[in-house]
MIDOSE-1310 file (N, C-alpha, C; in nm, 2 decimals, decimal comma, always signed):
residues 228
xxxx	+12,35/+8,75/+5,87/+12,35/+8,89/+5,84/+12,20/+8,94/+5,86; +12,17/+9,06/+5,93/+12,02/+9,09/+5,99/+11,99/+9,17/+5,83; +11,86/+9,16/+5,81/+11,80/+9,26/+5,72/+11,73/+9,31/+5,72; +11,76/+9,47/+5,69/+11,72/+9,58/+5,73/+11,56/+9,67/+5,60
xxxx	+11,46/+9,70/+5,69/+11,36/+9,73/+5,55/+11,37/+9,89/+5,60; +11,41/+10,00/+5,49/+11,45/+10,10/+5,51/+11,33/+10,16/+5,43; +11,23/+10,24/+5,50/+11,11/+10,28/+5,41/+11,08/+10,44/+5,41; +11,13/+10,51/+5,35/+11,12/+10,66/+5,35/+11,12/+10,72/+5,20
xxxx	+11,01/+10,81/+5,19/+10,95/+10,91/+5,11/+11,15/+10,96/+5,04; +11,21/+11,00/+5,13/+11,30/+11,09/+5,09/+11,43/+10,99/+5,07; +11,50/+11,00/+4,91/+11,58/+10,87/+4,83/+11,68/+10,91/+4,93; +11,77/+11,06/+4,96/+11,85/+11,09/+5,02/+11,86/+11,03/+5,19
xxxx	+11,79/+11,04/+5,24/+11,77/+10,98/+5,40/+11,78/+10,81/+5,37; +11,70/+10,75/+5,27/+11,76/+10,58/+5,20/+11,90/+10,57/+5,20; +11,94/+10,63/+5,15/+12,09/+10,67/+5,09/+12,17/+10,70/+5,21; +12,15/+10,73/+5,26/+12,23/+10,76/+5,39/+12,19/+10,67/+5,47
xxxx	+12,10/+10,60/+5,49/+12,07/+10,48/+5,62/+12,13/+10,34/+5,53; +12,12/+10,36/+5,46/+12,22/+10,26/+5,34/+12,32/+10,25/+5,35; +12,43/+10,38/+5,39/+12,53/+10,34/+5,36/+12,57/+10,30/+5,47; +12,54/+10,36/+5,59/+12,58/+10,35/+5,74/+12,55/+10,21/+5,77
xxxx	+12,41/+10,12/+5,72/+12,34/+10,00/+5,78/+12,47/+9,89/+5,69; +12,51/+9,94/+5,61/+12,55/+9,84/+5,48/+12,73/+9,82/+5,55; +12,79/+9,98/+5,58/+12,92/+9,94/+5,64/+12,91/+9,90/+5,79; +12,79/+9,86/+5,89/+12,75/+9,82/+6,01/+12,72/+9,63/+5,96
xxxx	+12,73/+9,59/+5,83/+12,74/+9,48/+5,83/+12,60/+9,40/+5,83; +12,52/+9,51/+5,75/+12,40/+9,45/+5,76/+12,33/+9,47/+5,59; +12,20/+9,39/+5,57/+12,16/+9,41/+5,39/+12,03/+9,50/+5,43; +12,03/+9,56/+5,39/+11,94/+9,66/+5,32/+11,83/+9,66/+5,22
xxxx	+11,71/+9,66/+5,23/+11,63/+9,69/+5,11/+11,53/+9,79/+5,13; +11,52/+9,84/+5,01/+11,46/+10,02/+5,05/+11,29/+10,02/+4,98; +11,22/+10,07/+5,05/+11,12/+10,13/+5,03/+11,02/+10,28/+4,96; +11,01/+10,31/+4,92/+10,96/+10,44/+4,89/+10,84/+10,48/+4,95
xxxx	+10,70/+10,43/+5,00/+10,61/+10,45/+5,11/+10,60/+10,35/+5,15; +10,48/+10,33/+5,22/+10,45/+10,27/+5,33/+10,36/+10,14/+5,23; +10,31/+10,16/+5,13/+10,21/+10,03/+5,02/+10,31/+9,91/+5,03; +10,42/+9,99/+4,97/+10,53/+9,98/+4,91/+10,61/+9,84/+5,02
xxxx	+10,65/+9,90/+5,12/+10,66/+9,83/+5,28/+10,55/+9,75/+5,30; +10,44/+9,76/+5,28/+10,36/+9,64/+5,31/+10,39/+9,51/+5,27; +10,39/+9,55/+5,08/+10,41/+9,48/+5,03/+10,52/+9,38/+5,02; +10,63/+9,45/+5,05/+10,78/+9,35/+5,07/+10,80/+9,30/+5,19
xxxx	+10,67/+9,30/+5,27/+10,66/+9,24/+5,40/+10,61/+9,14/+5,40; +10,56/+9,09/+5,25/+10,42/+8,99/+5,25/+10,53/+8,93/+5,20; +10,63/+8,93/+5,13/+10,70/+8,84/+5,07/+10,83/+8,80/+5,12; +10,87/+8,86/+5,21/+11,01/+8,88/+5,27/+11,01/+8,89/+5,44
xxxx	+11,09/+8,81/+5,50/+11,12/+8,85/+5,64/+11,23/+8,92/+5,69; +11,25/+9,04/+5,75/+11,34/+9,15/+5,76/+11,34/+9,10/+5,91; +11,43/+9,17/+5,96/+11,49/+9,14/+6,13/+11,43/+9,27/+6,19; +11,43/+9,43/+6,14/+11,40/+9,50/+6,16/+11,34/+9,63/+6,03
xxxx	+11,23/+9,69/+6,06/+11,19/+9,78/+5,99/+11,21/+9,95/+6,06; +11,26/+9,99/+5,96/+11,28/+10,18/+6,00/+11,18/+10,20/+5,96; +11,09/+10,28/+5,95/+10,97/+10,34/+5,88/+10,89/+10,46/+5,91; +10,92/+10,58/+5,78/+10,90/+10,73/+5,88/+10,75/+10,69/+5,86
xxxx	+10,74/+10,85/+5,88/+10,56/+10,86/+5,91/+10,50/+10,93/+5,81; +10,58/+11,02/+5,76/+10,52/+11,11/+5,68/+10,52/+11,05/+5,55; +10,43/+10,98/+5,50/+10,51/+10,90/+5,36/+10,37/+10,91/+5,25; +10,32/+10,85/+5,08/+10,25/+10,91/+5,02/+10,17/+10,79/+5,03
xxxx	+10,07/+10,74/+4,95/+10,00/+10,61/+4,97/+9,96/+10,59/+5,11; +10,06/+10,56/+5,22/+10,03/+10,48/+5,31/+10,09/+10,54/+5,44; +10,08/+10,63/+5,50/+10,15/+10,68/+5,61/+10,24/+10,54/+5,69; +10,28/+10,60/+5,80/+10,40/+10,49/+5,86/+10,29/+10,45/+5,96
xxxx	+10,19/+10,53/+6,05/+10,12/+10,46/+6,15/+10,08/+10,35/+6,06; +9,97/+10,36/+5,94/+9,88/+10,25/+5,90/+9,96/+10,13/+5,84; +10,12/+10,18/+5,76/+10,18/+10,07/+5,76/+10,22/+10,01/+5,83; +10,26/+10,05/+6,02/+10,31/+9,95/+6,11/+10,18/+9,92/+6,14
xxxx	+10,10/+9,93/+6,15/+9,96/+9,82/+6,18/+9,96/+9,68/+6,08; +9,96/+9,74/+5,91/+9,94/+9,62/+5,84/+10,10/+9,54/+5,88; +10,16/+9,59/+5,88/+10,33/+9,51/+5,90/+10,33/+9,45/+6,02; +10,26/+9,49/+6,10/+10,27/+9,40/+6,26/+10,14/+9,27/+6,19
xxxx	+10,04/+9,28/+6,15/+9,95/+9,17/+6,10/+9,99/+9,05/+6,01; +10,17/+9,07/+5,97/+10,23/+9,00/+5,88/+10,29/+8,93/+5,92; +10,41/+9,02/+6,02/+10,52/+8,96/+6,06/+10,54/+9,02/+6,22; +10,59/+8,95/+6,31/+10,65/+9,01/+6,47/+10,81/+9,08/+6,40
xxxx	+10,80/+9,20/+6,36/+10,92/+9,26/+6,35/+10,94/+9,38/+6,43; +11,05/+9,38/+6,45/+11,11/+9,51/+6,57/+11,10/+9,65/+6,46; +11,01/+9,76/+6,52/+10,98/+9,79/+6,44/+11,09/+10,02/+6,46; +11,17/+10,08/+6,41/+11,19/+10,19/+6,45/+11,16/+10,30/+6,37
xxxx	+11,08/+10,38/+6,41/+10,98/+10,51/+6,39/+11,06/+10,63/+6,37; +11,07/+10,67/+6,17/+11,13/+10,84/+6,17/+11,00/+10,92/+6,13; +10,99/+11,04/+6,18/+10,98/+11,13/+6,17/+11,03/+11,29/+6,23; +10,96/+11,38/+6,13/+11,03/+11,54/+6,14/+10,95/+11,58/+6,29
xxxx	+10,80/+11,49/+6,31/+10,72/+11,57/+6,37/+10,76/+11,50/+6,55; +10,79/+11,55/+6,62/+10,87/+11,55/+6,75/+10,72/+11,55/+6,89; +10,56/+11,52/+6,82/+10,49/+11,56/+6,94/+10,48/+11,46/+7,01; +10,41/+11,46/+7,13/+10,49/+11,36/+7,20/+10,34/+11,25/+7,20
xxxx	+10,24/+11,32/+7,12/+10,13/+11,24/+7,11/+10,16/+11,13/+6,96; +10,22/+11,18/+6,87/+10,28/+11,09/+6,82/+10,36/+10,99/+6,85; +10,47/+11,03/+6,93/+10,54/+10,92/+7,04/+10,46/+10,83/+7,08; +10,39/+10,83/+7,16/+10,31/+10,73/+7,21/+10,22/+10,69/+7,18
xxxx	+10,19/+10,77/+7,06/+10,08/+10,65/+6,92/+10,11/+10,54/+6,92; +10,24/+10,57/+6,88/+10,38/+10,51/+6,78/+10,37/+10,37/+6,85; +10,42/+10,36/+7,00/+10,45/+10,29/+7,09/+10,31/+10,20/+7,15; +10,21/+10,22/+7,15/+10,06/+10,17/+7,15/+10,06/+10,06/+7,08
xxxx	+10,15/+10,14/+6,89/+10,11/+10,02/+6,84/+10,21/+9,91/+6,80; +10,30/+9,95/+6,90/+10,44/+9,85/+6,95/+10,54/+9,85/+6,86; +10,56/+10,00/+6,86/+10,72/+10,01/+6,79/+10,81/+10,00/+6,90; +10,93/+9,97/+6,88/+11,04/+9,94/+6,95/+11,11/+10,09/+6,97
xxxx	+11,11/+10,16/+6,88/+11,16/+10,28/+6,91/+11,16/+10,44/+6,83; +11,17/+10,54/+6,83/+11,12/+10,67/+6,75/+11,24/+10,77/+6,79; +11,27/+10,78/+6,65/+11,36/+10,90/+6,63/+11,33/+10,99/+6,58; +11,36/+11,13/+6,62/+11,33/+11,27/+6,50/+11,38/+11,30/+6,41
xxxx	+11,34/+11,34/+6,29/+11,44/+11,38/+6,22/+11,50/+11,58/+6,25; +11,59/+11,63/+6,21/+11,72/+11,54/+6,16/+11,75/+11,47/+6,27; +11,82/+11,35/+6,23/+11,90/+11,25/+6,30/+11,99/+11,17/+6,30; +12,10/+11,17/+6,37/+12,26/+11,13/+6,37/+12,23/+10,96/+6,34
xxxx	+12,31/+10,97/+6,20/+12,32/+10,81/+6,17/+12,37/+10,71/+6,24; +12,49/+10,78/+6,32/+12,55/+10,71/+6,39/+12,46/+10,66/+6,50; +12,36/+10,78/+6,57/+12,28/+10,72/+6,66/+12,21/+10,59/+6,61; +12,13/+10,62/+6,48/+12,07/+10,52/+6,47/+12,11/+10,41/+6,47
xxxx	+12,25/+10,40/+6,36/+12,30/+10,23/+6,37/+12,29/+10,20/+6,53; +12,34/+10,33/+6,67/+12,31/+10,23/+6,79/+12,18/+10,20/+6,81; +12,08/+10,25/+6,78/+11,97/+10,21/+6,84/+11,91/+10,10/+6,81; +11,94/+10,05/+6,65/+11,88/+9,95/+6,59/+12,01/+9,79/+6,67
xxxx	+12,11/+9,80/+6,68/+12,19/+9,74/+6,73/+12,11/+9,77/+6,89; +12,07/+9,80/+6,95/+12,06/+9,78/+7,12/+11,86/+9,71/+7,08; +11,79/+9,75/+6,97/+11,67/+9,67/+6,91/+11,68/+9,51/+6,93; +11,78/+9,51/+6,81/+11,81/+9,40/+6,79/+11,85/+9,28/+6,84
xxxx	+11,95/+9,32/+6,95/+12,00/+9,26/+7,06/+11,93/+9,27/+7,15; +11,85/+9,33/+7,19/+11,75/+9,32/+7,22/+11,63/+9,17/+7,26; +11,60/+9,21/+7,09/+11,50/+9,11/+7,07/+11,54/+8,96/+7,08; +11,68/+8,94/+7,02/+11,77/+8,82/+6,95/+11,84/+8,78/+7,09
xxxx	+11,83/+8,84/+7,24/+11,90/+8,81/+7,29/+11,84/+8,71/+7,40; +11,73/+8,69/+7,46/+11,66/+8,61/+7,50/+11,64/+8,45/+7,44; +11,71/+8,38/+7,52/+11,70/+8,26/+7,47/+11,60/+8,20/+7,50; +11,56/+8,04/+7,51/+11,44/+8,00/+7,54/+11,43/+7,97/+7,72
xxxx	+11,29/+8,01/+7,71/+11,31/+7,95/+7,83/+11,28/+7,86/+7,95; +11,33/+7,85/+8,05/+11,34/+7,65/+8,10/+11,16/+7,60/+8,08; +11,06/+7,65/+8,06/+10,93/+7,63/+8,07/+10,91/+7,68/+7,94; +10,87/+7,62/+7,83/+10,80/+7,70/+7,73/+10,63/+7,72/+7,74
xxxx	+10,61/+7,69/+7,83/+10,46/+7,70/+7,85/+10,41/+7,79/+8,01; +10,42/+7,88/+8,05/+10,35/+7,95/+8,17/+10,24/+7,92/+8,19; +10,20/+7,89/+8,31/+10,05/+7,87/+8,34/+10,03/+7,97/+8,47; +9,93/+8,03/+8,48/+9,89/+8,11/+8,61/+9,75/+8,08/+8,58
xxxx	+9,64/+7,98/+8,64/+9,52/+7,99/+8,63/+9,48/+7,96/+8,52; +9,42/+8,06/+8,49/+9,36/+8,00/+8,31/+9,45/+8,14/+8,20; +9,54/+8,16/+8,29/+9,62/+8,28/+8,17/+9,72/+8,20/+8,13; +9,77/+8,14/+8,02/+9,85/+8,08/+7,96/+9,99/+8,16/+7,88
xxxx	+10,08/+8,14/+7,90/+10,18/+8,20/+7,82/+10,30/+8,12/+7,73; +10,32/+8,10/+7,60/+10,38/+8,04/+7,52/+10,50/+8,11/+7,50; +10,60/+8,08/+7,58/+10,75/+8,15/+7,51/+10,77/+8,17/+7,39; +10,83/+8,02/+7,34/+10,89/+8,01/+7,23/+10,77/+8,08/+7,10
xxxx	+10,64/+8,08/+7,14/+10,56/+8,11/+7,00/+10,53/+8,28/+7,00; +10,54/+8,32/+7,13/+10,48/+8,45/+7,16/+10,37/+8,43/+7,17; +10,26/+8,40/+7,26/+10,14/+8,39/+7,20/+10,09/+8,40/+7,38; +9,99/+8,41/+7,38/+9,90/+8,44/+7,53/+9,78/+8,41/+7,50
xxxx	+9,66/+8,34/+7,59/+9,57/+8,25/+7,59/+9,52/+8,32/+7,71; +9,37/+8,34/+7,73/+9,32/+8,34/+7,86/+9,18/+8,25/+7,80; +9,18/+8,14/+7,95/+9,07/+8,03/+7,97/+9,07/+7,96/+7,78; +9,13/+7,96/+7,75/+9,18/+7,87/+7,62/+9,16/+7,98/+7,48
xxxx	+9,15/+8,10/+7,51/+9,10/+8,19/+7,38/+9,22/+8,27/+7,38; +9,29/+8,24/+7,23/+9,43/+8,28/+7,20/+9,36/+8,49/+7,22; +9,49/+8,58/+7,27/+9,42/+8,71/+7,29/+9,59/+8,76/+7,21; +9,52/+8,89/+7,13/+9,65/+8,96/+7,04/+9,73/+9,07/+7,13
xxxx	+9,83/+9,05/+7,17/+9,92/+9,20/+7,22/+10,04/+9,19/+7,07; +10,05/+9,34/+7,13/+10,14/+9,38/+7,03/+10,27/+9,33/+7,07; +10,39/+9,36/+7,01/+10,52/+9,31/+7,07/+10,54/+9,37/+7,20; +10,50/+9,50/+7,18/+10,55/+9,56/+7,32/+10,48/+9,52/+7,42
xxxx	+10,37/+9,51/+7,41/+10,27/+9,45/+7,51/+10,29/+9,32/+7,56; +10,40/+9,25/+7,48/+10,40/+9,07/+7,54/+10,54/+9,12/+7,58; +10,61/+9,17/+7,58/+10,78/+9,22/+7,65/+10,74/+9,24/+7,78; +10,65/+9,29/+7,76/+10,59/+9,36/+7,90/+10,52/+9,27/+8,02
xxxx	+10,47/+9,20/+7,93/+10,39/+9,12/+8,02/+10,49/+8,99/+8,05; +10,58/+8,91/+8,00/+10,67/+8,84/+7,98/+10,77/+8,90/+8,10; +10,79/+9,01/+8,07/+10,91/+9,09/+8,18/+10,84/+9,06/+8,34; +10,71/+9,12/+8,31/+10,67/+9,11/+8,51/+10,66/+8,96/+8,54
xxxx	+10,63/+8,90/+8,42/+10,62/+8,70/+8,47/+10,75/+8,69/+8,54; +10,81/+8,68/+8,46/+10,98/+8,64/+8,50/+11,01/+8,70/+8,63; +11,00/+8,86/+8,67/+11,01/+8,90/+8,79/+10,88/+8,91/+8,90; +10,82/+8,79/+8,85/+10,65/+8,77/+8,93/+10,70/+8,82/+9,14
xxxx	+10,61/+8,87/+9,14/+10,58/+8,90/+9,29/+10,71/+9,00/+9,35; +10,79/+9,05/+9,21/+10,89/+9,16/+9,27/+10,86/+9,31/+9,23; +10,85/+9,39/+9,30/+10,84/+9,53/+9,28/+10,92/+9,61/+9,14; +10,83/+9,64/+9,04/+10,92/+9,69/+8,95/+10,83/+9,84/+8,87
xxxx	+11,00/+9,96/+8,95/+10,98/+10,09/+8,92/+10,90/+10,14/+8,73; +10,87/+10,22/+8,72/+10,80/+10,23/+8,61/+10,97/+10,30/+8,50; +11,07/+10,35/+8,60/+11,20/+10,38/+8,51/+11,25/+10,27/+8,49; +11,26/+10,19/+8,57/+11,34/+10,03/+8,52/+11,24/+9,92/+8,41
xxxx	+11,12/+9,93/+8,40/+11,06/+9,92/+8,30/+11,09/+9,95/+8,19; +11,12/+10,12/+8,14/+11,14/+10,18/+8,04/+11,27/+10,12/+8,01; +11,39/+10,11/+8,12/+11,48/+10,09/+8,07/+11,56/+9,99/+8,03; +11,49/+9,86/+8,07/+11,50/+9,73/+8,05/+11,39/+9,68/+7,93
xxxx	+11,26/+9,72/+7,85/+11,22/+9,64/+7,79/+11,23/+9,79/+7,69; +11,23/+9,89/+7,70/+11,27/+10,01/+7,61/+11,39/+10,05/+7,53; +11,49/+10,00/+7,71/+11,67/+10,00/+7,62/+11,67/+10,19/+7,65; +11,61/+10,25/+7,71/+11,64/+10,43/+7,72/+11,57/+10,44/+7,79
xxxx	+11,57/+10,56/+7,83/+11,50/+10,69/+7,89/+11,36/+10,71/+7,84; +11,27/+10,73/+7,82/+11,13/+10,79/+7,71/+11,16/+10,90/+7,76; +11,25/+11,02/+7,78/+11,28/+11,15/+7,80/+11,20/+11,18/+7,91; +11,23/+11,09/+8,01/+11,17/+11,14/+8,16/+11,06/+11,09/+8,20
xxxx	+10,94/+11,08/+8,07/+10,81/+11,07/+8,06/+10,75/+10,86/+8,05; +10,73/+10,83/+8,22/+10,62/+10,74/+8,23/+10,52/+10,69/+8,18; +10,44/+10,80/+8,10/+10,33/+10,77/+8,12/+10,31/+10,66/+7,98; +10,40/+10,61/+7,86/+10,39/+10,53/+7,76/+10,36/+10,39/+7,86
xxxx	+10,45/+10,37/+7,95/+10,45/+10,22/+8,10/+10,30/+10,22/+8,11; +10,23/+10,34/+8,15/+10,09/+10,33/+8,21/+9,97/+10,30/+8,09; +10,03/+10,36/+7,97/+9,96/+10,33/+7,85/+9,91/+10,18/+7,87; +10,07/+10,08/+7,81/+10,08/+9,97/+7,79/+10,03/+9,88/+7,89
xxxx	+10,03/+9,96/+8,02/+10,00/+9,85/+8,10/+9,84/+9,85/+8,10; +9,74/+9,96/+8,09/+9,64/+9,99/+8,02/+9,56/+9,88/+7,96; +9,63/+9,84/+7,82/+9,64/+9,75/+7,75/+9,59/+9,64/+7,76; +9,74/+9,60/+7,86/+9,80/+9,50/+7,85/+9,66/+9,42/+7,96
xxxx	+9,60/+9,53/+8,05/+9,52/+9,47/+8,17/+9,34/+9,43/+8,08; +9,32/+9,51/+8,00/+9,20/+9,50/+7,88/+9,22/+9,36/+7,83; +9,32/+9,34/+7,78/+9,36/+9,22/+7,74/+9,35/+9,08/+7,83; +9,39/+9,11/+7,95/+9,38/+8,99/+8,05/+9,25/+8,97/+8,08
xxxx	+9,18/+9,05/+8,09/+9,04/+9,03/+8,07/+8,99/+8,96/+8,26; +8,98/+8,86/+8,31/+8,97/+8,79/+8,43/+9,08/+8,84/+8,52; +9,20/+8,80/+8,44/+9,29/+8,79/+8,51/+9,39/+8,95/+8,48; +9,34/+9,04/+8,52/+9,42/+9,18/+8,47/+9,47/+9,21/+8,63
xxxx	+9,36/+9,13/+8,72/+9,45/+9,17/+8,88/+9,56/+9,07/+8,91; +9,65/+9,03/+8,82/+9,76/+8,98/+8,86/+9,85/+9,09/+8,79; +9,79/+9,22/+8,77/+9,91/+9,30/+8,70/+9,86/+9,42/+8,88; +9,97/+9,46/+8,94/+9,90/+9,47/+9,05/+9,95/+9,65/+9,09
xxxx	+9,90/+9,74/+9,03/+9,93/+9,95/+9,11/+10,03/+9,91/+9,20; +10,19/+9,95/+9,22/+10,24/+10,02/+9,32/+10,23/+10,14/+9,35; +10,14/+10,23/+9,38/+10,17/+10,33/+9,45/+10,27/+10,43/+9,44; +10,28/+10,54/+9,37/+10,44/+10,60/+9,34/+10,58/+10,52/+9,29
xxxx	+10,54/+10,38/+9,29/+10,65/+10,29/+9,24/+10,67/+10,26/+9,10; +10,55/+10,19/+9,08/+10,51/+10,07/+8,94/+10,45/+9,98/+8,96; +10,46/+9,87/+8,90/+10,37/+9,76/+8,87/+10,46/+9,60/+8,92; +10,36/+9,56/+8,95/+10,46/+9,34/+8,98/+10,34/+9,30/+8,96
xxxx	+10,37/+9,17/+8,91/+10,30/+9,02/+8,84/+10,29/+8,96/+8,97; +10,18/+8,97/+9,02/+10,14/+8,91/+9,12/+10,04/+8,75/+9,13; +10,13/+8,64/+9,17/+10,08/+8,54/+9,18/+10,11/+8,39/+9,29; +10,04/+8,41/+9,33/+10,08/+8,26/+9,43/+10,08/+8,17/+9,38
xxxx	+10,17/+8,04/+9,40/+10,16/+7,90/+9,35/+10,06/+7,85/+9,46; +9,99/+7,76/+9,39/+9,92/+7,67/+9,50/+9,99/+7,56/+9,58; +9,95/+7,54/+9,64/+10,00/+7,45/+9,73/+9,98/+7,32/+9,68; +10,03/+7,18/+9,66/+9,94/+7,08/+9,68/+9,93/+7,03/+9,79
């Protein structure tokens, strides 16, 4: 059974993502702000966290920062405020996904179910160890290394980078991006892909030119095997 950390200011919106998460077949435990969420993060591992923004103590941005420094949990974003610079705060600091309020419960149980499955659906795989030069990649641990110095991406940032490995040296549109490691649409808007990839290339540090500009297209993992 997945468990769900439900963290909102308002008992009623609890109450209602309670009952929907609870008859979807999943356990529940509720939050009141974001301290609050920190805290039952230090002591508990949840499968997925909801967590609005607007909350007292601890807003939802500064709690998904301390909650990503605890645990790699799939993380999904409420709030009332719909700007789109919040959107892609949100996603910077590798939430999985953001809703507005008001918003259809029913949506959410899908969205946390397409999260979930998501994350849970990727098995191991035949290499648990990637090597490209001195950029190193650990499947099973989540973890990325350049020239032997472990480097932090967020979740969304290692999906990302994980996704162009696997499709190394294939052309990949910046919509099929969205919609394969996002699961939707971002409402038309690319430019969250260009964010992360942003990132994702600061992070590679030497090796950021194996993340390689298509030109009106998107981005491919560009790498040759050596010969022996």
């Amino acid at each position: 059974m997945y468990k769900l950390l439900v963290v909102d200011d308002e008992p009623k919106i609890r109450e209602v993502i309670r009952e929907y998460a609870e008859f979807n077949g999943y356990e529940v435990t509720e939050a009141g702000d974001g301290m609050s969420a920190v805290g039952l993060c230090k002591l508990n591992k949840y499968d997925l966290v909801i967590l609005d923004i607007m909350m007292p103590k601890l807003d939802g941005f500064s709690a998904c920062k301390e909650i990503k420094k605890i645990q790699d949990v799939p993380i999904i974003m409420l709030s009332a405020r719909g700007e789109e610079y919040d959107k892609l705060f949100g996603f910077e600091l590798g939430i999985d996904d953001y809703i507005v309020k008001p918003f259809s419960p029913k949506e959410l149980m899908a969205r946390i179910n397409v999260v979930l499955d998501r994350r849970h659906a990727a098995g191991p795989a035949k290499t648990d160890v990637l090597k490209f030069g001195g950029l190193e990649v650990n499947v099973a641990a989540r973890t990325v290394t350049v020239d032997g110095k472990r480097v932090e991406l967020t979740p969304k940032e290692y999906e990302l980078l994980f996704y162009l490995i696997e499709n190394r040296n294939i052309a990949l549109s910046r919509d099929k991006l969205l919609s394969d490691i996002w699961g939707y649409d971002f409402f038309g808007d690319d430019r969250t892909i260009d964010t992360h990839i942003k990132n994702l290339r600061n992070n590679l540090g030497p090796y950021r030119d194996y993340i390689v500009t298509l030109r009106g297209v998107g981005y491919k993992f560009e790498y040759e095997e050596e010969e022996n």
